[in-house]
C-alpha positions as CSV (number, residue, x, y, z in Angstrom):
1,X,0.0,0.0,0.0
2,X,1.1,3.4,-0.9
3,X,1.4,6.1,1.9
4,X,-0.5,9.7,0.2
5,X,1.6,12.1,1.0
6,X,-1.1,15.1,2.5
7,X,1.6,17.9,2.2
8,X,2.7,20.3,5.0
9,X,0.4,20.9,7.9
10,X,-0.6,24.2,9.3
11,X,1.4,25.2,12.8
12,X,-0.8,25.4,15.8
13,X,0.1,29.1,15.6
14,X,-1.1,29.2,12.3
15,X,-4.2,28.0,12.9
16,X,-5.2,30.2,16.1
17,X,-3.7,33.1,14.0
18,X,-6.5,32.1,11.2
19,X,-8.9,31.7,14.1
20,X,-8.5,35.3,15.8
21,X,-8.6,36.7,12.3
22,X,-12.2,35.2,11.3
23,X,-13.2,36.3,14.9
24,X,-12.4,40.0,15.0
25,X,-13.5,40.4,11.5
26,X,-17.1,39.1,12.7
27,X,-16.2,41.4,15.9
28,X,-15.8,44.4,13.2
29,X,-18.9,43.6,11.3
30,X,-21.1,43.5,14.1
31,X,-19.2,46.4,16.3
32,X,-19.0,49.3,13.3
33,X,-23.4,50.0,13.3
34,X,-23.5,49.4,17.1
35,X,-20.9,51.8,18.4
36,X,-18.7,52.4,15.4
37,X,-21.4,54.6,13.7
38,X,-23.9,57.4,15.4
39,X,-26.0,59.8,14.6
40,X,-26.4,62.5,17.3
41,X,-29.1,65.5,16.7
42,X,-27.4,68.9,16.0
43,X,-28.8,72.7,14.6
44,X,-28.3,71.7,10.8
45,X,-30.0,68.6,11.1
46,X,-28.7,64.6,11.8
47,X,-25.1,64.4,11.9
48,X,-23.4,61.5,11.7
49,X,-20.2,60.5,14.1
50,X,-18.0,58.4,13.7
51,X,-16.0,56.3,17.0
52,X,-13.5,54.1,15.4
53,X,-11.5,54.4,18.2
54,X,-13.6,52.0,20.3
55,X,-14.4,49.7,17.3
56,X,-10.7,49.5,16.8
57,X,-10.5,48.9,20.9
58,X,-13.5,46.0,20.8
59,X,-11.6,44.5,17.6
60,X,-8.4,43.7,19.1
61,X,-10.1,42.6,22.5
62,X,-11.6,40.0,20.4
63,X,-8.4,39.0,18.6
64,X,-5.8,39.1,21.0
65,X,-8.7,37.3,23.6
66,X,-9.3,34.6,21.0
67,X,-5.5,33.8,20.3
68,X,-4.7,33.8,23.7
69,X,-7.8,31.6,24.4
70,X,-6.2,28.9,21.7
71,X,-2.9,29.1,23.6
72,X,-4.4,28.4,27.6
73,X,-6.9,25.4,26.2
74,X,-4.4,23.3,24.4
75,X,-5.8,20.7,22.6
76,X,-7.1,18.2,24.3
77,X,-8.8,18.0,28.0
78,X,-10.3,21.7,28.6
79,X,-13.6,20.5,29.5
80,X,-12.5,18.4,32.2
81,X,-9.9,20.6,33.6
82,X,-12.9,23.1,33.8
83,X,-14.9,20.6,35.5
84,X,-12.5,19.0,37.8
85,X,-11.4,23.0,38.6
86,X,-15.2,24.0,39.1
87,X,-16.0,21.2,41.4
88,X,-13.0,21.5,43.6
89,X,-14.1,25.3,44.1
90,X,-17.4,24.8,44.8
91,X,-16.2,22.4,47.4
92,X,-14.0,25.2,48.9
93,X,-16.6,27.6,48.9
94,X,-19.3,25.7,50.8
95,X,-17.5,25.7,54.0
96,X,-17.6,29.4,53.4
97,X,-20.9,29.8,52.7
98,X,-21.7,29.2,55.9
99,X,-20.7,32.4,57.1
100,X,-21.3,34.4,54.0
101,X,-24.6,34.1,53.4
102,X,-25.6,35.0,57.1
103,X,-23.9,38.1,57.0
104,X,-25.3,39.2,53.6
105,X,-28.6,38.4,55.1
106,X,-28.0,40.2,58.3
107,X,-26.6,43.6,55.9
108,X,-29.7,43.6,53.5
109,X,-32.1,43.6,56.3
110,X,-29.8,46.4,57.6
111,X,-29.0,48.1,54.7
112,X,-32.2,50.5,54.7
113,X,-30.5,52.2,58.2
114,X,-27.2,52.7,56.7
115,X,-25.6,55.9,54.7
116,X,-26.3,53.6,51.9
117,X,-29.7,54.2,51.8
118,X,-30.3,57.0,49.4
119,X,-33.2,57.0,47.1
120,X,-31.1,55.7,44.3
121,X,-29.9,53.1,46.0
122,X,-33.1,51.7,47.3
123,X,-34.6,51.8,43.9
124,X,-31.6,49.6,42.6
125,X,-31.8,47.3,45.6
126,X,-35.8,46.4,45.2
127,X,-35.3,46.1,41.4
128,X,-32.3,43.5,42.4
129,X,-34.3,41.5,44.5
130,X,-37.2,41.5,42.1
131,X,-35.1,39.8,39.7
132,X,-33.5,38.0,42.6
133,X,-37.0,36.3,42.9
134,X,-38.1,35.9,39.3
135,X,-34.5,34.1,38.8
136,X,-35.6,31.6,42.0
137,X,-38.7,31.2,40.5
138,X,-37.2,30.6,37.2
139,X,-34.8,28.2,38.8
140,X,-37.3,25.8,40.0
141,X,-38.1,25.0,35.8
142,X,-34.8,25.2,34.2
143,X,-32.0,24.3,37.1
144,X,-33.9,22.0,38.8
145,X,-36.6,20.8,36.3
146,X,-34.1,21.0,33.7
147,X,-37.4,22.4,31.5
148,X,-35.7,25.3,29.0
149,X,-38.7,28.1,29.4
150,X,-37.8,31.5,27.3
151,X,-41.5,32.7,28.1
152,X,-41.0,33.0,31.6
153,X,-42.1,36.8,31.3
154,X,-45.8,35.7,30.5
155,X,-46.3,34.5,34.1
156,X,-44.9,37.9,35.9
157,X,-47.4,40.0,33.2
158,X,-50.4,37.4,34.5
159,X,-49.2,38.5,38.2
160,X,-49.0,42.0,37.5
161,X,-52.5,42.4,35.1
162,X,-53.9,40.4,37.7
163,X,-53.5,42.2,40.9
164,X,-53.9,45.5,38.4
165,X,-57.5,44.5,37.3
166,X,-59.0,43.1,40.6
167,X,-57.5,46.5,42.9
168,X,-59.2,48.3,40.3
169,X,-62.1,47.0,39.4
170,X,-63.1,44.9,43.3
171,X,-61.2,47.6,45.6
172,X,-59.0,44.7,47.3
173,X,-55.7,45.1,49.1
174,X,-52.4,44.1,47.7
175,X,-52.9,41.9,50.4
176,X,-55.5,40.3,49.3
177,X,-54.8,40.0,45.6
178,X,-51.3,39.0,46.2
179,X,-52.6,35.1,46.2
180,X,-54.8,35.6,43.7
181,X,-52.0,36.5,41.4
182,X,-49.9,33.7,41.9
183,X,-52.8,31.2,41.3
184,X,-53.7,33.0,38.2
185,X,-50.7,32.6,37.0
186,X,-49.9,29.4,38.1
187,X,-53.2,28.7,36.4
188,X,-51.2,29.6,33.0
189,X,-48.7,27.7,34.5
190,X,-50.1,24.4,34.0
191,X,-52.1,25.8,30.7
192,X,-48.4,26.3,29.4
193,X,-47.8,22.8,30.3
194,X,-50.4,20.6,29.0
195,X,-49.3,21.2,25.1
196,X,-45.5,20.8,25.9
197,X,-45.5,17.8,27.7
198,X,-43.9,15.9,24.5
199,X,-41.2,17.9,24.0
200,X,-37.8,18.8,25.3
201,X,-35.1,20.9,24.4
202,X,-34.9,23.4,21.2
203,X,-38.7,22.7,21.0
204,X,-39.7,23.1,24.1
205,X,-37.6,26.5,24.1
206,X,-40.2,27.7,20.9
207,X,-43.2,26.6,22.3
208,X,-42.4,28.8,25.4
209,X,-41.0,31.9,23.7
210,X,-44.7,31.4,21.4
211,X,-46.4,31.2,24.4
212,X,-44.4,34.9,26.5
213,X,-45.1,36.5,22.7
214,X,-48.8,35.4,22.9
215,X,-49.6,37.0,25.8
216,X,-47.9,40.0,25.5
217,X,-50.1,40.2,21.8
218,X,-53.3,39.7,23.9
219,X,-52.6,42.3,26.5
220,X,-51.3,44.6,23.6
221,X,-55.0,43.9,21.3
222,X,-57.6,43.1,24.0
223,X,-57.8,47.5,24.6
224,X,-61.5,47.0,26.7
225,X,-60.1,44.6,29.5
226,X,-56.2,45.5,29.9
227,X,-56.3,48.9,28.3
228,X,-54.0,48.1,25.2
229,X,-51.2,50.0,24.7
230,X,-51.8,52.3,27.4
231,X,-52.0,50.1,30.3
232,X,-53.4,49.9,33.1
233,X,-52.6,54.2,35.3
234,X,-53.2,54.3,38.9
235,X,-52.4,50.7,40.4
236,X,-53.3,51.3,43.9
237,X,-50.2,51.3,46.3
238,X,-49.9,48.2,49.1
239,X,-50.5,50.2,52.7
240,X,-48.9,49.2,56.0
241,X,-51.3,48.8,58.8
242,X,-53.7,50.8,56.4
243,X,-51.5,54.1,57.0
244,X,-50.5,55.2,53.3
245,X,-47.2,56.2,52.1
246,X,-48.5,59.9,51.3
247,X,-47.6,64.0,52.4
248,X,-51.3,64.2,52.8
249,X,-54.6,61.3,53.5
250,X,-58.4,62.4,53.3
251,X,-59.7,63.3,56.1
252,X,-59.9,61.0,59.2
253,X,-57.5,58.6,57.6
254,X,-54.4,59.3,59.3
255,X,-50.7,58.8,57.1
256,X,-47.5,56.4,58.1
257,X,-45.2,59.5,59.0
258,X,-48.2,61.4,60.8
259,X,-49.0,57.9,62.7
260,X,-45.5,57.5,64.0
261,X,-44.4,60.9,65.0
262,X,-42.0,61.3,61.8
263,X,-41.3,64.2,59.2
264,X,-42.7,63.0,55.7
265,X,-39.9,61.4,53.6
266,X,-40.6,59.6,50.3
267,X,-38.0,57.0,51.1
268,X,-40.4,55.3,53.4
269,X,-42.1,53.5,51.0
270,X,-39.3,52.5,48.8
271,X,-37.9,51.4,52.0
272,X,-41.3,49.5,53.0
273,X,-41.3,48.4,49.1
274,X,-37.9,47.0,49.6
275,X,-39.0,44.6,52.9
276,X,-42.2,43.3,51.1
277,X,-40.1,41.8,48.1
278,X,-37.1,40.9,50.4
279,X,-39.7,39.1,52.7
280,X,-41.5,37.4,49.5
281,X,-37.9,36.5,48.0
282,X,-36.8,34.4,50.8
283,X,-40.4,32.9,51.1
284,X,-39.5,31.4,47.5
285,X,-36.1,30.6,48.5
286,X,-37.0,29.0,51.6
287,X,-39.3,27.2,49.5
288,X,-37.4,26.0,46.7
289,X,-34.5,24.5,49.3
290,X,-37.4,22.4,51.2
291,X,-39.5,21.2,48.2
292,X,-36.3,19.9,46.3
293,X,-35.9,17.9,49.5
294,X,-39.4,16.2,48.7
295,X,-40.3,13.3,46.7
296,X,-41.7,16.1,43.8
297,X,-37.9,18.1,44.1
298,X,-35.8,14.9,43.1
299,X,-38.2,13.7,40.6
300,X,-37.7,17.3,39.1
301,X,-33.6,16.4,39.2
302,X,-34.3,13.0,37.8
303,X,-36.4,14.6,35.2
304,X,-33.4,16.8,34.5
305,X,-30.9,14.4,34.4
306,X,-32.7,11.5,32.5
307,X,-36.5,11.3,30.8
308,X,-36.7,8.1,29.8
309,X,-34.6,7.0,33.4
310,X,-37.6,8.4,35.1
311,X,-40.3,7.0,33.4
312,X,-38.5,3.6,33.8
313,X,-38.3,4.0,37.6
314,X,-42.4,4.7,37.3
315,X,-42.1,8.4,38.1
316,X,-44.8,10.3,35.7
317,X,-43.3,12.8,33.4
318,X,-46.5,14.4,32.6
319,X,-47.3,15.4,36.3
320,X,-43.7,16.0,36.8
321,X,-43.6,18.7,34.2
322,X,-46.6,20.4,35.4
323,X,-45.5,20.7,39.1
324,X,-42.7,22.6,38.0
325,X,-44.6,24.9,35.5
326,X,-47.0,25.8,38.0
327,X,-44.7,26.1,40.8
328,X,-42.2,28.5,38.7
329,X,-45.1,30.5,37.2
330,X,-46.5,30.7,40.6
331,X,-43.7,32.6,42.1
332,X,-43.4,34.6,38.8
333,X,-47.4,35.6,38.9
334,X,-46.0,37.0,42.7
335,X,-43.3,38.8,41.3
336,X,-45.5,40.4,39.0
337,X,-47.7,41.8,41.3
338,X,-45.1,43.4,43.4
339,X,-43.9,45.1,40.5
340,X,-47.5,46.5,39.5
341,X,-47.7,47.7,43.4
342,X,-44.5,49.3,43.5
343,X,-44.6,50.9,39.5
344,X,-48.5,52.2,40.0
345,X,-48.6,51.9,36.3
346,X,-47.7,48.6,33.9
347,X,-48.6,48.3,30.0
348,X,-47.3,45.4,27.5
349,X,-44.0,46.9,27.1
350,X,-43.0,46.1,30.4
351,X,-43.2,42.6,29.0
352,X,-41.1,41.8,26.4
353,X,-39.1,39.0,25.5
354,X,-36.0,40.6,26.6
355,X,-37.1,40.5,30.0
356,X,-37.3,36.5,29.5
357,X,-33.9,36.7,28.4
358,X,-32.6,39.1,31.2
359,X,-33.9,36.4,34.0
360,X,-32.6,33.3,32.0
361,X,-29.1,35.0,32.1
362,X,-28.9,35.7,35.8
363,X,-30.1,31.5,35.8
364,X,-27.7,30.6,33.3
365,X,-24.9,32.8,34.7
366,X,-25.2,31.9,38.1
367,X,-25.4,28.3,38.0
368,X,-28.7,26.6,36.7
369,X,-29.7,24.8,40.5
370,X,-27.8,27.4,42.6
371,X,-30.0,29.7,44.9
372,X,-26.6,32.1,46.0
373,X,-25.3,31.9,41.8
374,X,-28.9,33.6,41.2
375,X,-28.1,36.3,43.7
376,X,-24.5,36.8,42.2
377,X,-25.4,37.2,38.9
378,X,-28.7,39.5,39.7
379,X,-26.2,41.9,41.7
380,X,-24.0,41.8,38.9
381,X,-26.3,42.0,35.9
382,X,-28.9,44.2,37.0
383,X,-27.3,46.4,40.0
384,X,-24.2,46.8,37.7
385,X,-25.8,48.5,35.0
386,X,-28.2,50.1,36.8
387,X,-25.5,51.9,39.2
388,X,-23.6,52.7,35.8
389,X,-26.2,54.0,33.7
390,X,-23.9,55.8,31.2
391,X,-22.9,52.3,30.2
392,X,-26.8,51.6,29.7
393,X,-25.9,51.6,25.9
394,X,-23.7,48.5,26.0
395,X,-26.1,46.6,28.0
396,X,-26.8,43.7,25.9
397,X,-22.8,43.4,24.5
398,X,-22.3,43.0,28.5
399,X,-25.0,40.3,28.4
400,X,-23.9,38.7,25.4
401,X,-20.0,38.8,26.5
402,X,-21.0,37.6,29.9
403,X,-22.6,34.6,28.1
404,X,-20.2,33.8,26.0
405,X,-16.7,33.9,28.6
406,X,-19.7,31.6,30.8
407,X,-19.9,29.4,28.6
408,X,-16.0,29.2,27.6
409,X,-14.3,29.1,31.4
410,X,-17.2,27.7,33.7
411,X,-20.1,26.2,31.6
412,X,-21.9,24.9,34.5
413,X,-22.3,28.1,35.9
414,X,-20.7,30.7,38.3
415,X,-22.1,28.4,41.5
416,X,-23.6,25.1,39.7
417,X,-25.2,22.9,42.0
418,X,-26.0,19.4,40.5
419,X,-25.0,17.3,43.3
420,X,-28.4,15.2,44.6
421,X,-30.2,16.2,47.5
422,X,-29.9,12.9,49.0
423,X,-26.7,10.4,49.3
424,X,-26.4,6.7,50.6
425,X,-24.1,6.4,53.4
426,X,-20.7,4.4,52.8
427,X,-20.9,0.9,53.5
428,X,-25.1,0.8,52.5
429,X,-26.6,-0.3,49.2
């Protein structure tokens, strides 16, 4: 047999040279209508600027990041010297966790008292733990359920339209509605559920970004029950005691600062705002930790780890799938209420799928089935853009970067947690 000769081979340099080339020229084709080019308003009319300094900047970020990328991964064996390096870490940190998450539980409950607490500051702490909820919520279907959702968004609109229509329309307390907005939605939950029960991955994802877009059409078309594109004005506020947040009440109704002997400051209720969803986020976290403890949480991990294993060990898919639907959405439809409260104002475009893909990031990011990587990646997602708001612009390159390095150095997550909620002692079979 005659040996064919294939020629000269392409050095390893070569190769990642080719490689960073191709990837900062997509870098420079995506970077130059995004930030390259701008047109700013002036007296003459629309000018158009040019910043090829930062496209320049983002361009060789790319390259040199990508060439040096080719040089740390080697060839063979990244993936499980990522794996083997994340689970060794993850065993390090739980020791400190111990400690950790006690004191950042103790300094949120005493943030509000500190020099912290400025008006700014509060707003960006209840938006945080909003998200801090939605992404627990969320967690219970895709970390633990291992069910990809991309309509998530639906059930915190069902929440919020919810509590919005019956305040208005029956007079009840947030109080009051606050259940009925969780069953509602859970209610869509399980509606969600009943036509997806067949399908898993990439399908599954379609059926539930159909299903966030559908109801964001309804509440955009159906103008005589949620108002259309104007929404629903005037959300009645949640009250403390019945004392309202307010300079001045009616008369004979007497307000929180008058009640308690204090000068009116409108930081009260963004400071009450910021205990109510603090107090309903660890509700859902103290929830999540128990149920995935019960016979329902590791048939949701089973689920996630093998269908057809679970169905052969006579645990029912179909039921298993709807639990964590309705669960999820339920803490989603809560969410959503809370933000009606606290806004006094929602319409459809508080709803949008990008608000699906914010709360799947901070999963994704922080470790699909880890309660403190869903903290992380809130404070660093939505309280770092928020407390740099000149770098709103580049929001979604910092999403879409974020995704991408996840993906490359630690695809599990920042804190995955996959281990089983339940282990046979050594020696026992």
């Amino acid at each position: 047999m005659v040996a064919i000769n294939p020629g000269p081979q392409p050095s390893k340099f070569a190769a990642a040279l080719k490689d960073s080339l191709i990837a900062a020229l997509v870098m420079l084709a995506l970077i130059v209508p995004m930030i390259g080019l701008r047109v700013v308003n002036a007296q003459d009319g629309l000018l158009l600027n040019t910043r090829w300094v930062w496209v320049a900047i983002w361009v060789a970020v790319v390259f040199f990041g990508r060439l040096v990328m080719h040089f740390w991964q080697g060839s063979q064996g990244v993936a499980l010297r990522m794996n083997s390096a994340q689970t060794r870490l993850n065993e390090k940190l739980k020791p400190a966790f111990r400690f950790i998450i006690p004191l950042g539980l103790g300094f949120a409950v005493i943030m509000p008292f500190t020099p912290m607490a400025t008006a700014h500051s509060m707003d960006v702490a209840v938006l945080v733990l909003t998200y801090i909820m939605l992404g627990w919520g969320l967690n219970i279907v895709v970390g633990l359920a291992g069910l990809l959702d991309l309509g998530y968004v639906a059930f915190y609109a069902v929440g919020a339209y919810s509590y919005a229509l019956i305040a208005q329309h029956y007079g009840w307390s947030f109080w009051a509605c606050l259940p009925f907005a969780g069953m509602f939605a859970a209610a869509f939950g399980i509606c969600l559920g009943f036509p997806v029960l067949r399908l898993r991955g990439d399908y599954l994802a379609i059926v539930t970004l159909g299903f966030g877009e559908i109801i964001r059409i309804i509440l955009t078309n159906w103008t005589s029950f949620t108002g259309g594109p104007n929404g629903i004005p005037n959300i009645p506020r949640p009250l403390i005691f019945g004392l309202p947040f307010a300079r001045t009440a009616p008369q004979g109704v007497e307000t929180f600062h008058q009640f308690f002997g204090l000068d009116f400051d409108p930081l009260h209720r963004t400071i009450f705002f910021y205990y109510v969803i603090m107090i309903l986020a660890l509700i859902t976290n103290f929830f999540t930790l128990r149920i995935r403890r019960l016979p329902i949480g590791r048939a949701w991990e089973a689920l996630r780890e093998d269908e057809i294993a679970c169905r052969a060990l006579g645990i029912n898919p179909t039921n298993t799938k709807l639990t964590a639907f309705a669960i999820g959405a339920m803490f989603g439809g809560v969410a959503g209420a809370f933000f009606a409260a606290r806004q006094g104002f929602i319409s459809p475009e508080s709803f949008t799928f990008i608000e699906s893909a914010v709360i799947l990031a901070i999963v994704v990011l922080g470790g699909m089935g880890s309660q403190v990587g869903v903290v992380i990646a809130a404070i660093v997602l939505i309280g770092g853009t928020e407390w740099f708001r000149e770098l709103s612009d580049y929001r979604m390159i910092a999403f879409g970067a974020a995704m991408v390095l996840i993906m490359l150095w630690r695809p599990h997550g920042l804190l995955a947690s996959r281990s089983p909620t339940i282990r046979l002692a050594k020696g026992k079979t």
